[in-house]
Structures are given as C-alpha cells and as structure tokens.
C-alpha positions in Angstrom: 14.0 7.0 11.7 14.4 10.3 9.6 12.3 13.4 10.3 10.3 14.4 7.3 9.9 18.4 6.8 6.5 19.8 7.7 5.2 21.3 4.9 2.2 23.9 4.5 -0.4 23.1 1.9 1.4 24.8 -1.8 4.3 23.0 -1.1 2.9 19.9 -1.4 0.8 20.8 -4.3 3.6 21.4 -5.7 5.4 18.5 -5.2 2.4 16.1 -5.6 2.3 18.6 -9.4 6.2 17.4 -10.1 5.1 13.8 -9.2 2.6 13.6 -12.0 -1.1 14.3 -10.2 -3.1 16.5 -11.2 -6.0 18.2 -9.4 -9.2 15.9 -9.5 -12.1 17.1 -7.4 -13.2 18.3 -4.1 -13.5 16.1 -1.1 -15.6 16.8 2.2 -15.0 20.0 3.9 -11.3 21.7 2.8 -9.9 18.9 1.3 -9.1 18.0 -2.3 -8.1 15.1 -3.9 -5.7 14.9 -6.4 -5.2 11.8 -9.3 -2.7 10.3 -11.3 -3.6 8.6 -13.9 -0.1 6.7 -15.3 -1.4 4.3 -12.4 -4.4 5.4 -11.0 -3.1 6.5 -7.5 -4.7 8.7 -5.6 -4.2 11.6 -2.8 -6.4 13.5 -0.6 -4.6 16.9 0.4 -6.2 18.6 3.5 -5.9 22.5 2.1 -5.8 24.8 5.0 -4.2 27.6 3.9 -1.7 29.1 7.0 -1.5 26.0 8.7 1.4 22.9 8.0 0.6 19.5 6.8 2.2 16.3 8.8 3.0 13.7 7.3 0.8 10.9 7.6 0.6 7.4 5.6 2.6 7.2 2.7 4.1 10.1 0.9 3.5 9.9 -3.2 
C-alpha cells in the first residue's frame, strides 16, 4: 500500500482549488467545507493552521 504525503492545511487548499472546489462555508469549530459544483461533491477540510492533515477517507 503507498504512503500518501502528510500535508498541512494550504496545501490541500490548494490542491482541492486545482481540483475544481471552491470554498463553500464554515463547518463546526475550525473546519470548512469546500464544494464542487460540476458534480456536487463535497469536502470538509479541518483548518488548523501549523499542524498536518492525514489522510483519512477518500482523497478528491
């Protein structure tokens, strides 16, 4: 199984940006959740700026 980089919370912003989401609305607490609306997916970023992300779920 391949290791998948750990990534702090602009780097996936800008990825999930590249992928077509844009920013939709704030979630609960220090999360946002971002929308794409070619086919209505949807991700929930946590945003906690100095800390990494880990992958969890699905990546878009």
């Amino acid at each position: 199984m391949p290791r998948f980089p750990v990534l702090t919370y602009q780097q996936v912003a800008k990825k999930i940006k590249k992928a077509g989401f844009c920013f939709y609305r704030q979630c609960k607490g220090s999360h946002e959740m971002w929308a794409r609306d070619s086919d209505g997916k949807v991700a929930v970023i946590p945003k906690h700026l100095g800390k990494t992300i880990k992958r969890k779920g699905r990546y878009p």
